[in-house]
N, C-alpha and C positions, 0 to 999 in steps of 0.2 A: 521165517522172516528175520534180515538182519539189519539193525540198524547202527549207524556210525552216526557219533555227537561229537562235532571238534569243538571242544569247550577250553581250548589253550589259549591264554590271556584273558580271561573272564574268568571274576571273584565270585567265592560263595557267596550267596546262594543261587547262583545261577549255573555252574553245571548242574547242581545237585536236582534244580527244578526243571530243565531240559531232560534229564534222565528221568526221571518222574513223571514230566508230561511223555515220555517215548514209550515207558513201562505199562505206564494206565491207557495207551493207544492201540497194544499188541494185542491182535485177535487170532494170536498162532506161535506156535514154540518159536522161538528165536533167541538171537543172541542183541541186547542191548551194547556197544559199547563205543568208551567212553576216554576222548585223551583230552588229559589236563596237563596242566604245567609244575603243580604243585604239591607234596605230600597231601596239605589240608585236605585240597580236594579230594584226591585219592582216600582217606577215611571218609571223609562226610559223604562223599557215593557211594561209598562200599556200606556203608552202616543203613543208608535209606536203603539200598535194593536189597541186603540181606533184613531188616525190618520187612521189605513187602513179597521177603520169599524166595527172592533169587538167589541163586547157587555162584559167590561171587568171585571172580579171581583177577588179583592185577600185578601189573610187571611195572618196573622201571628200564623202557626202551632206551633214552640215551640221556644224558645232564639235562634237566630241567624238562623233562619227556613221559610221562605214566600214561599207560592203558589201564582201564578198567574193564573189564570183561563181565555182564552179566547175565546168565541162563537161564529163560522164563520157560513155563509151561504157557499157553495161549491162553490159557484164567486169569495171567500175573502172578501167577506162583512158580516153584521151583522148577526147572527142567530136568532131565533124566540126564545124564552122563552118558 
């Protein structure tokens, strides 16, 4: 299960609770992820989905552009590599 959250132009705390509401959804390994517009964001998603266990990684795609990438097991925990 993969799921895509375009949270560009929307302030914290609202990626961070669209990632949280997708995370506590997933009923099977997948990948959450997540483009914001803003460093902020980028920590404040990365710090919840690594708190609830996921294995977290993000890039800065172009000027004002971040992925957050995060890999759950289907518990809400860590996925496997």
């Amino acid at each position: 299960m993969n799921i895509q959250i375009d949270a560009k132009g929307k302030q914290c705390p609202l990626p961070v609770i669209e990632a949280k509401n997708a995370i506590s959804g997933m009923t099977e390994a997948g990948i959450v992820e997540v483009t914001v517009d803003n460093e902020i964001a980028v920590q404040n998603v990365s710090k919840m989905a690594a708190n609830a266990g996921g294995d977290v990684a993000s890039e800065q795609i172009s000027e004002g552009k971040y992925r957050v990438a995060i890999r759950l097991a289907g518990d809400g925990t860590a996925g496997e590599r």
